[in-house]
C-alpha positions in Angstrom: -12.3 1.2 16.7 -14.1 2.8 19.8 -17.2 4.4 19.5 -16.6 7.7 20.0 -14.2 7.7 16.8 -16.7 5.8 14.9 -19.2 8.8 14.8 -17.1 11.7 13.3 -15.6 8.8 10.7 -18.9 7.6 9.5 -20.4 11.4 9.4 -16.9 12.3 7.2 -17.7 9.6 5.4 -21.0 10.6 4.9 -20.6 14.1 4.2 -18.1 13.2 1.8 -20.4 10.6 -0.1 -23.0 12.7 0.0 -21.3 16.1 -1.7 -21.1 14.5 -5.3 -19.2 14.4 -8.4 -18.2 18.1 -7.8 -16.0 17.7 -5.1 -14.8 14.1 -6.1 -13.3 15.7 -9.1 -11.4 18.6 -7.2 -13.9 21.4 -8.4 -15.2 22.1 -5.1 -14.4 21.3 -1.4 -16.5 19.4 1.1 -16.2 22.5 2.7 -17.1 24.9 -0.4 -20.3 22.1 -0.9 -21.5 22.6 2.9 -21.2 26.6 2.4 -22.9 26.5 -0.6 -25.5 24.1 0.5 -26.5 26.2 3.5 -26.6 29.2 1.7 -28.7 27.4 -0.6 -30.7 26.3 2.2 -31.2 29.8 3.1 -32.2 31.6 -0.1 -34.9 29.5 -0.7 -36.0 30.4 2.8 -35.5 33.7 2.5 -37.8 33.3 -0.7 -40.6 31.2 1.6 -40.8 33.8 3.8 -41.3 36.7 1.4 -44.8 37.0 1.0 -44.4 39.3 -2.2 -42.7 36.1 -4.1 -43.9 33.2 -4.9 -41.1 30.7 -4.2 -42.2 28.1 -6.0 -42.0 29.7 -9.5 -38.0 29.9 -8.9 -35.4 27.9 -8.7 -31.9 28.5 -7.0 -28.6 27.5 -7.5 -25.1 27.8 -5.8 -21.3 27.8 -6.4 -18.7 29.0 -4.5 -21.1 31.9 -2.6 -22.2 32.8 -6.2 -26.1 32.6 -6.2 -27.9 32.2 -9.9 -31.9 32.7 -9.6 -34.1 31.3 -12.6 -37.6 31.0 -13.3 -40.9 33.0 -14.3 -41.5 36.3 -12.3 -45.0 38.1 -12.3 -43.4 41.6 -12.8 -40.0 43.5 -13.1 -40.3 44.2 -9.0 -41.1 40.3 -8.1 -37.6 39.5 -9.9 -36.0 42.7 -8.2 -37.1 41.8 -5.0 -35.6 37.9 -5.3 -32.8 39.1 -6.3 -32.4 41.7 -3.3 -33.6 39.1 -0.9 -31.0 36.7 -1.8 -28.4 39.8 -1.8 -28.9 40.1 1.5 -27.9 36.6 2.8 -24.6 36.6 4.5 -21.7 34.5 2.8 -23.6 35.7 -0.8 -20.7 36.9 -3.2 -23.0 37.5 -6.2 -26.1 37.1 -7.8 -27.1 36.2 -10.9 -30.8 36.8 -12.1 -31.8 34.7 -14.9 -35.9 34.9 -14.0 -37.7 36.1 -17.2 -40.9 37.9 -17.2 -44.1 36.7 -16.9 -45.9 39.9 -18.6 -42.8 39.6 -21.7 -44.2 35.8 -22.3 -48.0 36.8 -22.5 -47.3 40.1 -24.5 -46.5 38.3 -28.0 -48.8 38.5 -30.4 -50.6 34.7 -30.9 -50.4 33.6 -34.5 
């Protein structure tokens, strides 16, 4: 095999290795898993660079363009604001916010 075949073989090969059980068992395409990862990729930028969220107390998921968002936010605007930042990636179909509420976990009343 000449070189210059060997490189787009072994990066197939790669990519298709490294995109998991879901598209192994026909749930997703390696292209649906490269979509999704790069609009994965870019949420969670899109979170980094919003310094009214802190990133790190979410966590982002994708499938198929559909974006779910989970995790503890400070307030009712920190989770509106994820949610409006992700919105605003192209490629997103939907989002899902799952993030609960910081002030709802701290308001019970202790035992």
């Amino acid at each position: 095999m000449r070189s210059t075949t060997r490189f787009p073989v072994a990066m197939t090969a790669l990519l298709l290795a490294l995109s998991g059980c879901k598209v192994m068992h026909n749930e997703e395409t390696a292209g649906q898993y490269v979509d999704d990862a790069t609009l994965l990729a870019r949420a969670k930028a899109a979170l980094l660079n919003d310094k009214e969220v802190n990133s790190s107390d979410f966590t982002v998921e994708v499938y198929q363009g559909r974006v779910t968002v989970s995790g503890v936010a400070k307030n009712a605007q920190e989770s509106k604001r994820v949610e409006d930042d992700i919105r605003r990636i192209p490629g997103v179909k939907s989002v899902e916010n799952d993030a609960r509420l910081a002030e709802a976990e701290s308001s019970s009343t202790p035992r």
